[in-house]
C-alpha positions as CSV (number, residue, x, y, z in Angstrom):
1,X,121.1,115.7,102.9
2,X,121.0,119.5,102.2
3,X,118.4,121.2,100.0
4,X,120.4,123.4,97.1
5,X,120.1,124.3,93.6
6,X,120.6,121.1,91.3
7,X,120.2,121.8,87.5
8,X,119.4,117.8,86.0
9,X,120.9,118.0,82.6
10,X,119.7,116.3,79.2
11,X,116.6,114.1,80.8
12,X,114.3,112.5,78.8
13,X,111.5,113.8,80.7
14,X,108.1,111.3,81.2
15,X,110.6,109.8,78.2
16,X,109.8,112.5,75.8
17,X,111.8,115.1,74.5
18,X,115.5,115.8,76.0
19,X,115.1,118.9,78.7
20,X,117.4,120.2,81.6
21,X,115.4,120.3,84.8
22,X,116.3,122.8,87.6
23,X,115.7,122.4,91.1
24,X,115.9,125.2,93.5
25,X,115.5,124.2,97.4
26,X,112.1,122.1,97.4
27,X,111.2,123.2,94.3
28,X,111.3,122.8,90.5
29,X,111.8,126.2,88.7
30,X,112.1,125.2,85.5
31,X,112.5,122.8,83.0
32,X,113.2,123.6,79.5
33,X,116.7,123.5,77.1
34,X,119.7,125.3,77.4
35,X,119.4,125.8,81.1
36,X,122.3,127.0,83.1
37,X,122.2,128.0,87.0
38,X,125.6,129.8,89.4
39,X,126.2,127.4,92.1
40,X,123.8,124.8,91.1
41,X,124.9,120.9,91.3
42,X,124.9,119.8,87.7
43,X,123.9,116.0,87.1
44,X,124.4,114.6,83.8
45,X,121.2,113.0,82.8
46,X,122.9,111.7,79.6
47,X,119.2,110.8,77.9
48,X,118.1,109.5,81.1
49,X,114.3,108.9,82.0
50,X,113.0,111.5,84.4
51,X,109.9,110.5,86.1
52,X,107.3,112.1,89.0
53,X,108.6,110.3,92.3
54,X,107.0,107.0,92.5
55,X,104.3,106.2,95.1
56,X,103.7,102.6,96.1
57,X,100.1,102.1,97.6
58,X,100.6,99.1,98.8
59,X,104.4,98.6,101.2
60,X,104.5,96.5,104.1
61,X,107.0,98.4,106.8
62,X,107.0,96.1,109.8
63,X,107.6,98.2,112.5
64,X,106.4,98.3,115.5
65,X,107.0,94.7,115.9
66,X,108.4,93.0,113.3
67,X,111.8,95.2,112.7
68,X,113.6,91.3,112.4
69,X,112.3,91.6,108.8
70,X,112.0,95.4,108.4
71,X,112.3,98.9,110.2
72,X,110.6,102.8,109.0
73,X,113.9,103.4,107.7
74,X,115.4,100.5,106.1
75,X,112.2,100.2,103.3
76,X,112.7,103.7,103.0
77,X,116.0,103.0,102.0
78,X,114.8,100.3,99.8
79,X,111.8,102.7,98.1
80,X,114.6,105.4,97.6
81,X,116.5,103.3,95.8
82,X,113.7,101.9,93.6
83,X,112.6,105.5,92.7
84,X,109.9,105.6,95.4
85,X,109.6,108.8,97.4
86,X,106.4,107.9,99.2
87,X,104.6,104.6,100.1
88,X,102.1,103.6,102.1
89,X,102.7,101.6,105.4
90,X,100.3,98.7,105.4
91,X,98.3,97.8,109.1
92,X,99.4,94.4,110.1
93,X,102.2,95.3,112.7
94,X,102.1,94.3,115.7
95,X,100.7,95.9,117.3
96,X,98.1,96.4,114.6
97,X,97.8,99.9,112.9
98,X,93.8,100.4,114.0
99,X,94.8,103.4,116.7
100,X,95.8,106.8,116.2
101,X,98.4,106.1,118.0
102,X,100.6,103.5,116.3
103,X,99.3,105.4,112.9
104,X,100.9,108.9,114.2
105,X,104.1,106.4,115.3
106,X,104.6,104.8,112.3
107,X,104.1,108.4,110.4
108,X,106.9,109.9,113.0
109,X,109.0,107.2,112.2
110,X,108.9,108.0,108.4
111,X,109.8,112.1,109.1
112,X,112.5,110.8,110.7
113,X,113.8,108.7,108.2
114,X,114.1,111.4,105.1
115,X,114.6,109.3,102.7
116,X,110.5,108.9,101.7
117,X,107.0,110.2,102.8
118,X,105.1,107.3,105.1
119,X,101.6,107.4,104.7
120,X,100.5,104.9,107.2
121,X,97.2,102.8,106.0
122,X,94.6,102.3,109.0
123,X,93.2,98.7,110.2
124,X,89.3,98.6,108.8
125,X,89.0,96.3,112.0
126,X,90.4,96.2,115.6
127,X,93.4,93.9,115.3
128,X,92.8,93.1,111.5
129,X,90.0,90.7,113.4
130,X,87.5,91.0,111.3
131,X,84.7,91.8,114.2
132,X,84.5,95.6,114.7
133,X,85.7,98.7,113.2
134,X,88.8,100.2,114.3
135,X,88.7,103.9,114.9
136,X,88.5,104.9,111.2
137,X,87.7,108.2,112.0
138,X,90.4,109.0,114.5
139,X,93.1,107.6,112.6
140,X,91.8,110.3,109.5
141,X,92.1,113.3,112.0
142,X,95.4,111.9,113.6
143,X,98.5,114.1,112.5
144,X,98.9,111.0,110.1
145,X,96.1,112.1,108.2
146,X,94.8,108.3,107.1
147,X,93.0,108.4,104.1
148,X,93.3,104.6,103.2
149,X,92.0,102.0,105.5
150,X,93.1,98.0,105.0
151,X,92.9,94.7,106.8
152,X,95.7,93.4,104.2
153,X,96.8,90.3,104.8
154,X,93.3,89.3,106.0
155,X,90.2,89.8,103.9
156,X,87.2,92.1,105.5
157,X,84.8,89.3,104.7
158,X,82.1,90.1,106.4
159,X,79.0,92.1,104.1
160,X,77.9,94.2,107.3
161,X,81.4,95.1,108.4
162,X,82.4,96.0,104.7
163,X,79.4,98.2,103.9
164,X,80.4,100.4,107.2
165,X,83.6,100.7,106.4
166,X,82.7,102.0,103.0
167,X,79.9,104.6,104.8
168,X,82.3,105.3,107.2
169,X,85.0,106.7,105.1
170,X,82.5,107.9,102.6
171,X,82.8,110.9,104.9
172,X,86.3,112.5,104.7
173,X,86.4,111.1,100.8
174,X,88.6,108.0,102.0
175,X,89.0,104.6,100.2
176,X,89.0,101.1,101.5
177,X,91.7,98.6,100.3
178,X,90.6,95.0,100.3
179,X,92.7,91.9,100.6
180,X,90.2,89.9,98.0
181,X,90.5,86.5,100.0
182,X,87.5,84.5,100.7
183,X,88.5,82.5,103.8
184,X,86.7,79.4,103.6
185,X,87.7,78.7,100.0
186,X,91.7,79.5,100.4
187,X,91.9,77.1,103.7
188,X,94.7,75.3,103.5
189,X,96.0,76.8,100.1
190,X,99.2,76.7,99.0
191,X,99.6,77.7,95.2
192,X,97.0,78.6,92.4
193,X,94.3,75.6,91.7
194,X,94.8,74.3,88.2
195,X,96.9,72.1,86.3
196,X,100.3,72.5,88.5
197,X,98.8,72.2,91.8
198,X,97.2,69.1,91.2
199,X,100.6,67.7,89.9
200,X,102.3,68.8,93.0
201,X,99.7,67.8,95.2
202,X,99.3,71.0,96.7
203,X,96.8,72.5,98.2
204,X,94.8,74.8,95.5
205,X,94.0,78.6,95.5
206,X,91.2,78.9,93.2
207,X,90.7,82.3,91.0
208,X,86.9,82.1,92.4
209,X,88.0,82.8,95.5
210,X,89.3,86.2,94.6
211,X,87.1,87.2,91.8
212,X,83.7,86.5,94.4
213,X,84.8,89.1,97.2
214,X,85.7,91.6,94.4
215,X,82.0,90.9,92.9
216,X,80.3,91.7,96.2
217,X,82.6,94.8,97.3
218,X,82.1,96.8,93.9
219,X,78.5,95.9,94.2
220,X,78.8,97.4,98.0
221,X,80.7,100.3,96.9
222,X,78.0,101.1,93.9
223,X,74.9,100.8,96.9
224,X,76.7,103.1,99.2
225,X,78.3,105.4,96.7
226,X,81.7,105.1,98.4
227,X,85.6,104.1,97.0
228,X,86.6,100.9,97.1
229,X,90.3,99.5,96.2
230,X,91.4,96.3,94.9
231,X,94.5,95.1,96.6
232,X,97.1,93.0,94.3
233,X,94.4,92.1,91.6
234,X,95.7,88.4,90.4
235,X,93.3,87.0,87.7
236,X,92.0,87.3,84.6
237,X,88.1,86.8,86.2
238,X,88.8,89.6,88.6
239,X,89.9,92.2,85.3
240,X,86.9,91.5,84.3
241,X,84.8,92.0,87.0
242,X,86.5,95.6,87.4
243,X,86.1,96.4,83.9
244,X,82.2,96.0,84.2
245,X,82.1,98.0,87.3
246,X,84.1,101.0,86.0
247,X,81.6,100.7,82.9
248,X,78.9,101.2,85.8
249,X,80.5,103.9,87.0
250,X,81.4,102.5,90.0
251,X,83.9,104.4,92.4
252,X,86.8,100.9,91.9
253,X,90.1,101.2,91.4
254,X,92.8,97.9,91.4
255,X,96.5,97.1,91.5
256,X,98.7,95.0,90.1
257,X,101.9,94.0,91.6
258,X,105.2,93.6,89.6
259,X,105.8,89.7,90.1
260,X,102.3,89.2,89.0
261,X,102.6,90.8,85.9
262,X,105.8,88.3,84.8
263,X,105.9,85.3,87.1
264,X,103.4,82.1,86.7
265,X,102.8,79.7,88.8
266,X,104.9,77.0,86.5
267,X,107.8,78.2,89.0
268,X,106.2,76.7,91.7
269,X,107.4,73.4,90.6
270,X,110.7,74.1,92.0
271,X,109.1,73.8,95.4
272,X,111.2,77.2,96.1
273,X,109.6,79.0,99.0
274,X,110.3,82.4,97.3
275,X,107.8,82.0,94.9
276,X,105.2,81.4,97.7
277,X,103.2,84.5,97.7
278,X,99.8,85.7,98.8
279,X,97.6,86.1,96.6
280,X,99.3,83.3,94.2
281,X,100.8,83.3,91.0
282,X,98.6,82.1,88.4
283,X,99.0,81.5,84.9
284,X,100.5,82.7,81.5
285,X,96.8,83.7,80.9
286,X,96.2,85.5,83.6
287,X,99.4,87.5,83.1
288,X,98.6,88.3,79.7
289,X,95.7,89.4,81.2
290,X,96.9,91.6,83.6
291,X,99.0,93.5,81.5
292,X,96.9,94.4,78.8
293,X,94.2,95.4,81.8
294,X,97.0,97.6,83.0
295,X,98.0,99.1,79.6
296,X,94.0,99.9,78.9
297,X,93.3,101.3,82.3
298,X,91.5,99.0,83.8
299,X,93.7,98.2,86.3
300,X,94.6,101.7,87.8
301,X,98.2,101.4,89.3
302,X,101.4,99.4,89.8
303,X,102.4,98.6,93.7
304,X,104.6,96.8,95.1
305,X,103.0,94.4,97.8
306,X,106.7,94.5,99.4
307,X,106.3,92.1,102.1
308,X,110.5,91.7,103.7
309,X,110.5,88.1,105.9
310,X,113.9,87.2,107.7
311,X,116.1,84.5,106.1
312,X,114.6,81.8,108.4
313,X,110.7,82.1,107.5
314,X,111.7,81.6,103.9
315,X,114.5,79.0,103.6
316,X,112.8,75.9,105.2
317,X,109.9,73.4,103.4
318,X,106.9,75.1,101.1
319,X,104.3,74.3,103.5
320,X,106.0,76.1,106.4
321,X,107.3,79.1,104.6
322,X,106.1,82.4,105.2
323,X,104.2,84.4,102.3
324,X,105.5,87.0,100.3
325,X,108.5,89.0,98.4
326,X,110.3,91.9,98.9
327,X,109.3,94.7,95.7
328,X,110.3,98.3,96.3
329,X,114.1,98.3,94.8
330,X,112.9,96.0,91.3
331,X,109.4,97.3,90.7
332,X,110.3,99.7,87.7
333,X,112.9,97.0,85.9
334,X,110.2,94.4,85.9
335,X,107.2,97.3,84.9
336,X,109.8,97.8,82.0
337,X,110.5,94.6,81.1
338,X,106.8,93.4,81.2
339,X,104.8,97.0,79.6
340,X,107.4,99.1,77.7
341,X,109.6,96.4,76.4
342,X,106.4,95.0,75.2
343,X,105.4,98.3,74.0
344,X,102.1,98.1,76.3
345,X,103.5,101.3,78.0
346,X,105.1,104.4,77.3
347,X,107.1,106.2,80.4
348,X,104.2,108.4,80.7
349,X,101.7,106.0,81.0
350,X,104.3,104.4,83.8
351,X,104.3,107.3,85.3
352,X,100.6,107.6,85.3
353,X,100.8,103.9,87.0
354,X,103.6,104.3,89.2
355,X,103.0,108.2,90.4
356,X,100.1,110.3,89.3
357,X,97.3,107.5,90.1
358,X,98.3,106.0,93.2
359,X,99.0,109.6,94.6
360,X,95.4,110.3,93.7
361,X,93.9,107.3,95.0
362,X,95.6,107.9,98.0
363,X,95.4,111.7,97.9
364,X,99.2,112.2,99.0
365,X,99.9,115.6,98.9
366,X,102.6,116.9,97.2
367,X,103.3,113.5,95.4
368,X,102.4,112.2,91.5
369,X,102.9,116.4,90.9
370,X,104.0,116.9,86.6
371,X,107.4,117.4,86.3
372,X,106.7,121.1,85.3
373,X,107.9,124.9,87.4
374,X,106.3,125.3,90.2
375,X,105.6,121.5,91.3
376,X,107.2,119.8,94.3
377,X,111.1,118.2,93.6
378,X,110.2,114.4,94.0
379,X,111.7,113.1,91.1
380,X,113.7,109.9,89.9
381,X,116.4,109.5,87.2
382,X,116.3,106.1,85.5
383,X,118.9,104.6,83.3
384,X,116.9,102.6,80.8
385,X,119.6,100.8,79.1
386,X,121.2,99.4,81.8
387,X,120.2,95.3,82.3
388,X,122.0,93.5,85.0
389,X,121.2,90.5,86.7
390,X,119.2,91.3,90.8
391,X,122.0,91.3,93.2
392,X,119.8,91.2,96.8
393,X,123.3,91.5,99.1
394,X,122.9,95.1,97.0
395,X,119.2,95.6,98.3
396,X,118.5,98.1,101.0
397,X,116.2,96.2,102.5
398,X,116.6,94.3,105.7
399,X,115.5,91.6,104.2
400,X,116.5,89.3,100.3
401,X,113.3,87.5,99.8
402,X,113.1,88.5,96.1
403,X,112.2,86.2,93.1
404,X,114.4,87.6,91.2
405,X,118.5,86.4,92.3
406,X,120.4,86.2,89.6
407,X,118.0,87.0,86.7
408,X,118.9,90.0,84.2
409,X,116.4,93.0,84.9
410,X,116.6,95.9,82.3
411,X,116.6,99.3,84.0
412,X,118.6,101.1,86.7
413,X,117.5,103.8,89.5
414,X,120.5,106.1,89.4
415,X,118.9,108.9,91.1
416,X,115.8,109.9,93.4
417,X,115.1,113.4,94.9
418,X,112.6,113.9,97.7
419,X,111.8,117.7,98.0
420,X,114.7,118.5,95.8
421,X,117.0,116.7,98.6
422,X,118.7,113.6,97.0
423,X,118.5,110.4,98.9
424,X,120.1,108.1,96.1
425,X,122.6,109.6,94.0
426,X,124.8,107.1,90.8
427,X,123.0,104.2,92.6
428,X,124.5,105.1,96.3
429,X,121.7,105.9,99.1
430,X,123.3,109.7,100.5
């Protein structure tokens, strides 16, 4: 991948007016019509969707420990072909991300890989334990610069242990993710509790369970004066609960993942392990839900929750099947399907959820920039008109968990550009 001039011709850029975009080495120079450049690569946008580099908050990486299901550089592969050109690297590897150490590893790992930026996210707690605080600081003035700190996959549910976190990170301005899980109410879970669960006889998930740990963090967050993030933000109960909070001028923000915006737990009744996910899918209302939350802001951001298992943890019984769905390479055909097919989103309010916000909330540098002279190269070129059914023997990922085999997506990633080199060019990692 070599860094040159590339003049992007005829982009609908943020999905307003056509413009030619020219990139010179890591750089945007200008963006405006008529452009022409000696030597420059010329790509035919052909009305194409220009958007900021997406940033996904929220990526499980595996590695160290779990490359069986994932490496540094395959779901970098897989974010560059989604339009991603940074994501954060969630803490539950093994070992555990709660070190400087296996932070500045994991961020190594992502340099190496050039096809996105890895921000590594730090363990609240040594070995996602629940018990003590990792070494928050040390991991924020590690060369990987940690600004967001999670226990994901495990919820930080105890008060004391929360509140430090929050006056812990308070210091260098970072944020605390939380995995909104209330332990003693989810044991044994299997699917959301309502209607279809008590059909299948499975074990239930209620909303309450969510929707209480996200009552007592914002209320943490508001007494300490710190940030708090909600992690993958499932129910219409839990919308609410942020919308009052941001009315209070609490320092909240919360994501929505893609496969909760369009799938229901009504799918569950296929007993099909793919649909097992953590937290669950829940119903046609709290979808509805979701989505308008998104479209009004209350919900701040789209990401992913990309969570790659090998073939054998997901093809065996529900009850033994591991939790979770890959996300980085059909993110941006199911935000268009669900928000701007709908007409709940324009591309620049999906680039405001995809890009500009999660950069901020994360504070990655250099990322979620306007497409504008002067501003960083990460970019992505989406063909919008394109709908094709998921093909995961295509995906980049190591692993083809998706819930979405066979079903027609709209929306293609043709291009992505990281620092104005191209790591996916006509659908083709370089």
């Amino acid at each position: 991948m070599t860094t040159s001039k590339t003049l992007i011709r005829g982009a609908k850029v943020l999905g307003g007016e056509t413009q030619d975009v020219l990139i010179d080495g890591e750089t945007i120079t200008q963006v405006g019509a008529g452009l022409s450049a000696e030597g420059a690569e010329v790509v035919e946008a052909g009305g194409k969707v220009l958007l900021p580099g997406l940033v996904d908050l929220h990526t499980h990486l595996r590695e160290p420990g779990r490359e069986d299901s994932e490496t540094v550089l395959t779901g970098t592969r897989a974010a560059a072909s989604g339009g991603y050109t940074n994501v954060f690297a969630m803490a539950n590897t093994f070992p555990v991300a709660d070190t400087a150490g296996v932070v500045e590893q994991v961020w190594r790992l992502g340099q190496e890989s050039g096809y996105c930026d890895v921000q590594p996210i730090g363990a609240v707690t040594v070995g996602l334990e629940g018990q003590k605080l990792a070494e928050l600081g040390a991991m924020h003035e590690s060369a990987a610069g940690v600004t967001v700190f999670s226990d994901d996959g495990k919820c930080v549910h105890d008060a004391v242990i929360m509140r430090r976190a929050l006056e812990y990170v308070k210091a260098f301005d970072g944020v605390v993710a939380q995995h909104a899980q209330e332990p003693r109410l989810t044991e044994g879970a299997q699917m959301n509790e309502g209607v279809v669960s008590a059909e299948l006889g499975l074990g239930g998930w209620p909303a309450v369970a969510e929707e209480s740990v996200i009552a007592r963090d914002v209320l943490l967050a508001d007494h300490v004066g710190s940030r708090v993030h909600i992690c993958h933000l499932s129910t219409a109960g839990s919308v609410e609960i942020v919308r009052w909070a941001k009315s209070r001028g609490i320092r909240v923000t919360a994501e929505v993942t893609p496969h909760h915006l369009l799938l229901t737990d009504e799918l569950v009744r296929s007993y099909n392990p793919v649909y097992k996910v953590n937290p669950p899918l829940r119903t046609e209302r709290d979808v509805l839900a979701l989505r308008e939350a998104l479209a009004d802001g209350t919900i701040d951001i789209v990401a992913t929750d990309h969570a790659p298992h090998p073939h054998e943890d997901k093809d065996c019984e529900w009850a033994a099947a591991a939790m979770g769905m890959v996300g980085l390479e059909t993110a941006l055909s199911v935000v268009q399907e669900t928000m701007v097919e709908t007409g709940l989103l324009d591309w620049a309010g999906v680039a405001d959820r995809m890009s500009f916000t999660p950069a901020r909330i994360g504070r990655a540098e250099g990322h979620g920039r306007p497409v504008s002279a002067g501003e960083p190269a990460n970019l992505t070129l989406v063909d919008t008109a394109y709908r094709g059914p998921v093909d995961p023997a295509g995906f980049a990922s190591r692993s083809r968990n998706t819930p979405y085999e066979g079903r027609e997506l709209p929306g293609r990633v043709t291009h992505t550009w990281l620092r104005g080199k191209a790591t996916l060019v006509d659908g083709k990692l370089t």
